[in-house]
C-alpha positions as CSV (number, residue, x, y, z in Angstrom):
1,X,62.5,53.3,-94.9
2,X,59.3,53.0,-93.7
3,X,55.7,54.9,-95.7
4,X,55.0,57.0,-92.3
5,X,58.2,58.4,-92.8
6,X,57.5,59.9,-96.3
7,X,54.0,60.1,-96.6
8,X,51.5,63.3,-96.6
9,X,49.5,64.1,-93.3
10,X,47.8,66.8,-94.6
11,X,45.5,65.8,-96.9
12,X,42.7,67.1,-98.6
13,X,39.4,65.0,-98.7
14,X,36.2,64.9,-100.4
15,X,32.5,63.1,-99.2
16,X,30.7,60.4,-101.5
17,X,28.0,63.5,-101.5
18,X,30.6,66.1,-102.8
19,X,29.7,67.7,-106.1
20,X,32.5,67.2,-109.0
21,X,33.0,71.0,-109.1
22,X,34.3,70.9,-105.7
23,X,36.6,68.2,-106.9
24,X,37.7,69.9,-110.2
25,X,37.9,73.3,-107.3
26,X,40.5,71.1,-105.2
27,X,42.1,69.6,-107.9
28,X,43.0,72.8,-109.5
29,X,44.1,75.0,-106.6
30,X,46.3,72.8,-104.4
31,X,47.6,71.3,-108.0
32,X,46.9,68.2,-107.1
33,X,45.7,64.6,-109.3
34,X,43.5,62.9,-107.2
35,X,41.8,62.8,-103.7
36,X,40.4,60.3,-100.8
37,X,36.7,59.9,-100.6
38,X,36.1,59.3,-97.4
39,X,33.1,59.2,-95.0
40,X,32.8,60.0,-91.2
41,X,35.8,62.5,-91.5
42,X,38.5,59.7,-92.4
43,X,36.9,56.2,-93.6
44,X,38.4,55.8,-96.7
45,X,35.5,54.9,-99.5
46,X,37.1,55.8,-102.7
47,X,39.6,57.9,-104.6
48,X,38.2,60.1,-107.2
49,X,41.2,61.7,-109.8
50,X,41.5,63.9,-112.9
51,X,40.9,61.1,-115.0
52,X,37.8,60.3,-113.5
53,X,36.3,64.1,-113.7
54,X,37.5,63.7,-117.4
55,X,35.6,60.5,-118.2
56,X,32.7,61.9,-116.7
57,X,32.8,65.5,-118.9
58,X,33.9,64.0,-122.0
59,X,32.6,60.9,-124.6
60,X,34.7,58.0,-124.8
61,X,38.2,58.4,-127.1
62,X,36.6,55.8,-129.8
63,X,33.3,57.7,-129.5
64,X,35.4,61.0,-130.4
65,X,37.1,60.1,-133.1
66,X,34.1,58.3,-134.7
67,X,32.1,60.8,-134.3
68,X,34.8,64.2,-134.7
69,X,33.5,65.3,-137.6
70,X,30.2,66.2,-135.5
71,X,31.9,66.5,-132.6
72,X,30.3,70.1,-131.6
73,X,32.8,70.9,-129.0
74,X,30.8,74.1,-127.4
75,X,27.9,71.4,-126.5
76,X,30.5,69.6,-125.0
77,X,31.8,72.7,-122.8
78,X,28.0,73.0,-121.9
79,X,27.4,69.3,-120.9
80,X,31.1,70.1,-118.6
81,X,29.4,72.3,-116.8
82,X,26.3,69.9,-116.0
83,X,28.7,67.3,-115.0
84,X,30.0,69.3,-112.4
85,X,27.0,69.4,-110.3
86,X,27.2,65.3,-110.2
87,X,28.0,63.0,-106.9
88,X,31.6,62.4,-106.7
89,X,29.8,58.6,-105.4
90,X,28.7,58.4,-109.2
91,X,32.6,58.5,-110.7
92,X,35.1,57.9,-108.0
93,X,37.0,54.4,-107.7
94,X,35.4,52.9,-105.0
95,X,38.0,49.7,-105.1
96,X,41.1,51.4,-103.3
97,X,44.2,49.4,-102.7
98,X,45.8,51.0,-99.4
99,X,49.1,50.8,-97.7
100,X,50.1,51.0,-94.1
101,X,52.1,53.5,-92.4
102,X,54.7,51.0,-91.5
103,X,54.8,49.2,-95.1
104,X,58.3,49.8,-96.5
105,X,57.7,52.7,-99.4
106,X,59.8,50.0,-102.2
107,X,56.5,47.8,-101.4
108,X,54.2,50.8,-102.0
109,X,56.3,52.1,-104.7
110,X,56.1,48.4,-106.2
111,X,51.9,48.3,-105.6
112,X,51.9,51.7,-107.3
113,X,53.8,50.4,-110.0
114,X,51.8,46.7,-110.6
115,X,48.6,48.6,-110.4
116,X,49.9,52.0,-112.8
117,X,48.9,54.7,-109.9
118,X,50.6,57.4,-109.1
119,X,49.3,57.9,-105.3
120,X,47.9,55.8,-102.3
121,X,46.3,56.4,-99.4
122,X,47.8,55.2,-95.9
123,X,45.6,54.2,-94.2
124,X,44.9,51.6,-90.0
125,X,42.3,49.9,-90.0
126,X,40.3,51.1,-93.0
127,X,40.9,55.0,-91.8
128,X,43.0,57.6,-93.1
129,X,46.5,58.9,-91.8
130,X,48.2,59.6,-94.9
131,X,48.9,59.8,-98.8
132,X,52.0,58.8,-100.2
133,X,52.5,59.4,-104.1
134,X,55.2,58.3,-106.5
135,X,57.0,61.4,-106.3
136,X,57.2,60.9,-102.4
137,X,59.1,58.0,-102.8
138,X,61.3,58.6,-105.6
139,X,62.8,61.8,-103.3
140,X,63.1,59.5,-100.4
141,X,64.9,57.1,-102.4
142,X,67.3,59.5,-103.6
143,X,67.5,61.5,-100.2
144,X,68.9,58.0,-98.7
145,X,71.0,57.4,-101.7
146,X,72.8,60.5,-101.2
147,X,72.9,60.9,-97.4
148,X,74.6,57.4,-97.7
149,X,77.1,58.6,-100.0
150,X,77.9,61.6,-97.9
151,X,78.2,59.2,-94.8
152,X,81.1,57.3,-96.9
153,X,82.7,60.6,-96.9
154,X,81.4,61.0,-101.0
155,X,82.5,63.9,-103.0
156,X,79.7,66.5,-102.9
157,X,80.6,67.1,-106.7
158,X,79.5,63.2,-107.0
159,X,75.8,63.9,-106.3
160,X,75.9,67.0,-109.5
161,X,73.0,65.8,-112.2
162,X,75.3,65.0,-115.5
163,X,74.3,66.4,-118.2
């Protein structure tokens, strides 16, 4: 099975020049983890993700716990707020590993894996035509399992989660 068969086509996208409130905006609505950074409508630049709007907001883990007896964490809802009026450019990952629309998904699935993300963009020639996250595959994968076992002529009652 083959990425272009699984991936996302519709995919929302943010500019180097975007604000991080439009990112936390996106993020939050269309329930989403992370988004494409991309210039010129669909050259891909960067991927910018929860994590990333997080690190930005909020000190360091070792900072915090060194410091969580001061910690004042209304200061800290303040300074979130500042954040949010940042360049997406200033906190997005601008190394992206990409995978082409006829890559087979186990060799995204395995990139996503090595490299502990839990989407990639699709992209031809340094543009964007698609995302395809972990979850994308794993349905595939288990769409193909069991369409194969119903082609064998498989008991429905087979493809029943046990519990």
């Amino acid at each position: 099975m083959l990425v272009k068969d699984v991936m996302t086509t519709k995919i929302k996208t943010v500019g180097p020049d975007s604000a991080l409130r439009d990112v936390a905006t996106l993020l939050g609505f269309y329930h989403i983890s992370g988004l494409p950074v991309v210039t010129d409508g669909s050259t891909i630049v960067g991927v910018i993700s929860e994590k990333d709007v997080l690190r930005a907001m909020y000190p360091k883990i070792n900072d915090a716990i060194r410091l969580m007896a001061s910690v004042q964490f209304d200061d800290l809802d303040r300074e979130f707020h500042d954040v949010l009026d940042e360049r997406v450019a200033e906190f997005m990952t601008s190394n992206v590993l990409t995978v082409g629309p006829n890559d087979e998904i186990l060799r995204a699935a395995a990139l996503m894996i090595a490299h502990r993300i839990r989407r990639i963009p699709v992209a031809t020639d340094g543009k964007l035509v698609g995302m395809l996250s972990i979850g994308d595959v794993h349905k595939a994968v288990l769409k193909e399992t069991f369409d194969r076992k119903l082609d064998r002529g498989g008991d429905r009652s087979d493809l029943k989660p046990r519990v």
